[in-house]
N, C-alpha and C positions, 0 to 999 in steps of 0.2 A: 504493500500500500504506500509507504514513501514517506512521500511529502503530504499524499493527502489525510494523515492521522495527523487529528486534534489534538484526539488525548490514547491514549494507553495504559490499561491496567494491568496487573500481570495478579491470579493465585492460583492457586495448587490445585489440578484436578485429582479428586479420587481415584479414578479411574489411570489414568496417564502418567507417562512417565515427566512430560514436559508440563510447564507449563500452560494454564489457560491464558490466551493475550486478546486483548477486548479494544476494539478501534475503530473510532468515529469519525464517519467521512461525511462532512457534511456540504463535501460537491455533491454529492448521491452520484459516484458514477460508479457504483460497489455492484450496483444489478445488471447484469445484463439480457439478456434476448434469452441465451442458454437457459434462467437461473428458475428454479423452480420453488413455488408458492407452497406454500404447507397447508396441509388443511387442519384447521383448530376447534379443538374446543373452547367456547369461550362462556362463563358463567359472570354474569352481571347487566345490565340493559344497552346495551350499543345500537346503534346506529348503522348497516353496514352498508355501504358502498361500494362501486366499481371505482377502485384506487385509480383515476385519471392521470395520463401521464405515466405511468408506470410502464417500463418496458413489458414486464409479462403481462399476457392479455386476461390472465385467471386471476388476477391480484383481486385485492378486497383492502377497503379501510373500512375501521373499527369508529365513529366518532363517540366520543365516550363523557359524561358528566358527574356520575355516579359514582361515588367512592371504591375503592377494594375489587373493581373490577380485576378478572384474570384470563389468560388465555393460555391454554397448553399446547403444545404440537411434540410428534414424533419420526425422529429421521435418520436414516446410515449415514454415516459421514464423519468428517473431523472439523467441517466449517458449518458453521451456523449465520447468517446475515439478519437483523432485522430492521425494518423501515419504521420512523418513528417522525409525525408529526408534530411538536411539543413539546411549547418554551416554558410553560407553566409548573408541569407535573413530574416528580422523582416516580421509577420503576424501580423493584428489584427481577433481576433476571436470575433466574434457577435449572440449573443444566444436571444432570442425573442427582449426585448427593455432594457435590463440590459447593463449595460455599457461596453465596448467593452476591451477585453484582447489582450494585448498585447505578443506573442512569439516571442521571439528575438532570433536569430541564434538557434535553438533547437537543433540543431546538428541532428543526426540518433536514434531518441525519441518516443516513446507515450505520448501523452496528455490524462488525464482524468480531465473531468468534471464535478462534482460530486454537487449535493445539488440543482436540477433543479426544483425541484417537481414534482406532478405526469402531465400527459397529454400529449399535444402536444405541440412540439418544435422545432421550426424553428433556425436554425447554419448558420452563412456564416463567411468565413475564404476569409480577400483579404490580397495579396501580397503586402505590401507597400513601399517596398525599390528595388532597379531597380541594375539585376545582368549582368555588360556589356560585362563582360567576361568570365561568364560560366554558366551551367545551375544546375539548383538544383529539387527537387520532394517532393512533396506531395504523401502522398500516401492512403489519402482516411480518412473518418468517418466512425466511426463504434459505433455500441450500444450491449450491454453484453445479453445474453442466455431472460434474464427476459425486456428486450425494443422490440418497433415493428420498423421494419425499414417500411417508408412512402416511395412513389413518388415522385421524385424530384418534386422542386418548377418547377409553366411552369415557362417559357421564357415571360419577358417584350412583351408589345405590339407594342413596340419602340426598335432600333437597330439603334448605331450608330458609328464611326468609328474615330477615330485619328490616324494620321501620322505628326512625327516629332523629335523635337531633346528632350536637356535637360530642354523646357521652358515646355516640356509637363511632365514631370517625377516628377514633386515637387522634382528636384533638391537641394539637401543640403538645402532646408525650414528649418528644424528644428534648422537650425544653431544661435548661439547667435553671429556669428563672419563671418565676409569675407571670412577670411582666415584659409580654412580648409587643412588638406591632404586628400590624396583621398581615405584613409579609412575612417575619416569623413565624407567626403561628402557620402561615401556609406552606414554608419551608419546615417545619418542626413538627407537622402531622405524619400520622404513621398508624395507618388503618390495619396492615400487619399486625399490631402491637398491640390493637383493640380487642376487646374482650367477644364481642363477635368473632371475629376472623380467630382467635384462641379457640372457641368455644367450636365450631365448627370445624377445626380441625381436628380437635379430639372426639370429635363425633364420626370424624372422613364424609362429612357430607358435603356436596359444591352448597353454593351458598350466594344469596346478595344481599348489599346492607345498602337497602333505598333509604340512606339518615344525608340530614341537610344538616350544618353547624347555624345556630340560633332557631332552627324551624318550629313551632308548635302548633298544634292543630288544628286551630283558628286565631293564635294571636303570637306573634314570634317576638322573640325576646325583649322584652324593652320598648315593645309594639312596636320595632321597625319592619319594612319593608313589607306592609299588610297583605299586599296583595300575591303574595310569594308564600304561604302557608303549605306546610305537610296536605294539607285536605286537596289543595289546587295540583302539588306539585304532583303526590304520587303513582297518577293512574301514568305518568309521562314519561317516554323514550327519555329526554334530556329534558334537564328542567326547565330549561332555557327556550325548548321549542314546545309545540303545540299538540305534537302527534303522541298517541296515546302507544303505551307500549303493549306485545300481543306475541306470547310465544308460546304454543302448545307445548312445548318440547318440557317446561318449567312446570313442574307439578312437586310443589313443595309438603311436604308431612304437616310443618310447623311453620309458621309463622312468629316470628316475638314482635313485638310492638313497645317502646317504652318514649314517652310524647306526656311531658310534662312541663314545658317552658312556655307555658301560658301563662300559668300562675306563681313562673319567680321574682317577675319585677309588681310593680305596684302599678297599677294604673293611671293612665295619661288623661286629662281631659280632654282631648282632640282624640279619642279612640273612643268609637262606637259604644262600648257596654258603660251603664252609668255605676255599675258598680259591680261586686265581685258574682252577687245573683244573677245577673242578665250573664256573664261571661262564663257562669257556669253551665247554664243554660245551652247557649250557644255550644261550648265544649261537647257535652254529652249528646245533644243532635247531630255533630260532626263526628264524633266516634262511631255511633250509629251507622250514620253512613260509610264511613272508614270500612267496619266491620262486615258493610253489606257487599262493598267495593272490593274486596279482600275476597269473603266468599264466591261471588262471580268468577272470579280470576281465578281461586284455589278452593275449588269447592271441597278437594278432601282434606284441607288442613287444618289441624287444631291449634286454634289461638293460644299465644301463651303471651300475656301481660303483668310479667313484675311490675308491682305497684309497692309503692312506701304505708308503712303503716302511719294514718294519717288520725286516728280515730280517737288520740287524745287531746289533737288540737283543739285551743280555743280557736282557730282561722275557720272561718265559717265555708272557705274553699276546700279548706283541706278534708273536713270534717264531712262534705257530700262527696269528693272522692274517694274514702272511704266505703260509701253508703250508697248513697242514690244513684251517682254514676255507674260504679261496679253493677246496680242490679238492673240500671237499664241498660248496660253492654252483655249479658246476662240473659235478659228478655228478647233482646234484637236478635242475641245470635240463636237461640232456641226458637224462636219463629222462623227463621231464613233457613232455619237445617247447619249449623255449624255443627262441625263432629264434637266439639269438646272447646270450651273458652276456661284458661286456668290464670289462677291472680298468686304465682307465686309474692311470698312478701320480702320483698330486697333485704339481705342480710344488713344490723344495722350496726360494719362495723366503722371503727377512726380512719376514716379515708388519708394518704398524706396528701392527697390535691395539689401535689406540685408543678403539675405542667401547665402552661399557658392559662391566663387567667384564671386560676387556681380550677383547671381541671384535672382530671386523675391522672395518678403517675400510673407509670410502667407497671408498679406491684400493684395498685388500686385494681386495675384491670385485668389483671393474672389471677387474683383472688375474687373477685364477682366470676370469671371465667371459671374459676375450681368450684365455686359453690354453682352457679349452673349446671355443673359436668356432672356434678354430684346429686343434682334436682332433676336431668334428665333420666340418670342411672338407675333412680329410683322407677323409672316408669318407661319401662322400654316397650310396653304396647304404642307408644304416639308412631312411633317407625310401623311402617309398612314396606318392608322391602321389598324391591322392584325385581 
């Protein structure tokens, strides 16, 4: 490659006697005519397109919004290429058990992978920083004239589903500080590192986690941005567009839901509800609907909504989400046919809250992940395996 490597990493393949070496050409002139597209699995809501411009004519871009997004591919070879649109968002890249590459903002780049050895080779490429105001692309793996392109990996036997805000994004985790800006926090997110993406690994099931950072279910944090709620954003390909998302192939067991940042700041007088009653209101009709929206989509999964135990509060919000709320999510879903709606109650331990505006650190989120793992285990009828 030359002169046209940016950058160059060099670690240790398990496999190989050399080196792994990773080089970013961001003339793109790494693909050529010969070069052959991989076909992938890819678990999370994309967008996919005919990659334009691209020499090979099977190429595919990914355009992607949604945090924790992943795509896998399988191939013989010692070279691996991928095409990557995207100045915004860090990838890790994960080649058989060799230690996992990090691509940070690659900008409109080729990767090559180089020093694999000979055989077979399993790639997966996940999106680990969460882009809330615009979307970016992927635009595929490919292997050179002399590799064989394989069949994507199948699909887990397990499928499961996240909805929520920034407690599901590994929010500014990587932070050593509170106090980030919000280019930090968007450099310092690490959806990897969330209790989601934890949680479903030790389960091995693919997974997506539709969470927005500030989003809540009719009123987002601080009442900004009203018109940009979980209730609007979720039924949608990218949040940013119109088009509703729709994939048969996605038939999740479980669903988790955790959508609480309605009720963390105090209310504005320029925002609709005159007081915490009407906002309550509002909430649990949007649940409602959430719940009915959810079963259309995934009529065999059972809800699972961790809730805080709220029932000693003197906060007259908190005290109907305890109560009222629960029994009319409860009611809706036993009317529409839901298989099961469960309210495990959030473990209530000393969070350390260290990362980015005192959201949860690293351990915070390993430990809600073990007590999940632990709340699943108990109930391994919700699996239905495929």
């Amino acid at each position: 490659m030359g002169v046209l490597a940016l950058a160059v990493l060099s670690v240790l393949a398990v496999a190989s006697t050399a080196p792994i070496s990773v080089t970013v050409d961001s003339t793109n002139h790494t693909i050529g005519a010969e070069s052959r597209s991989l076909p992938v699995h890819v678990s999370g809501r994309v967008a996919i397109l005919h990659a334009d411009g691209q020499v090979t004519h099977d190429a595919r871009k990914y355009v992607h919004q949604w945090p924790a997004i992943y795509w896998e591919a399988a191939f013989i070879g010692d070279r691996l290429i991928l095409a990557l649109d995207d100045d915004k968002n860090e990838y890790r890249l994960t080649i058989d058990d060799a230690p996992p590459i990090s691509l940070a903002q690659p900008g409109q780049a080729k990767v090559t992978v180089v020093g694999l050895g000979p055989g077979i080779h399993r790639a997966r490429l996940d999106k680990i920083t969460e882009s809330v105001d615009f979307s970016r692309a992927f635009k595929g793996f490919f292997v050179p004239s002399d590799g064989t392109a394989l069949a994507a990996p199948r699909p887990r036997l397990r499928q499961i589903e996240f909805v929520g805000n920034s407690g599901m994004t590994g929010y500014g985790i990587r932070s050593s500080s509170r106090t980030c800006t919000e280019e930090e926090v968007r450099l310092r997110t690490d959806s990897g590192l969330a209790w989601p993406s934890l949680l479903a690994h030790r389960l091995d099931a693919d997974y997506q986690i539709n969470a927005m950072s500030g989003r809540g279910l009719v009123r987002n944090y601080d009442g900004v941005d009203p018109q940009r709620t979980m209730s609007v954003l979720y039924p949608r390909v990218l949040p940013n567009g119109a088009a509703e998302w729709h994939d048969p192939e996605w038939r999740p067991e479980v669903v988790v839901v955790l959508l609480f940042a309605d009720f963390v700041t105090d209310l504005k007088p320029s925002e609709p509800w005159h007081d915490q009653k009407a906002l309550v209101a509002d909430y649990t009709r949007a649940y409602e609907k959430l719940v009915t929206v959810i079963h259309q989509r995934s009529p065999a999964a059972t809800l699972v909504l961790p809730w805080l135990d709220f029932s000693a509060s003197d906060d007259y919000a908190a005290r109907q989400l305890s109560t009222a709320v629960q029994s009319a999510i409860r009611a809706k879903a036993d009317e529409i046919g839901v298989p099961g709606v469960q309210f495990p109650v959030l473990p209530a331990f000393a969070a350390e809250n260290t990362a980015c505006d005192y959201h949860g650190s690293v351990n915070d989120h390993r430990r809600i992940a073990e007590w999940m793992m632990a709340w699943f285990d108990a109930r391994p009828g919700l699996w239905r395996e495929r």
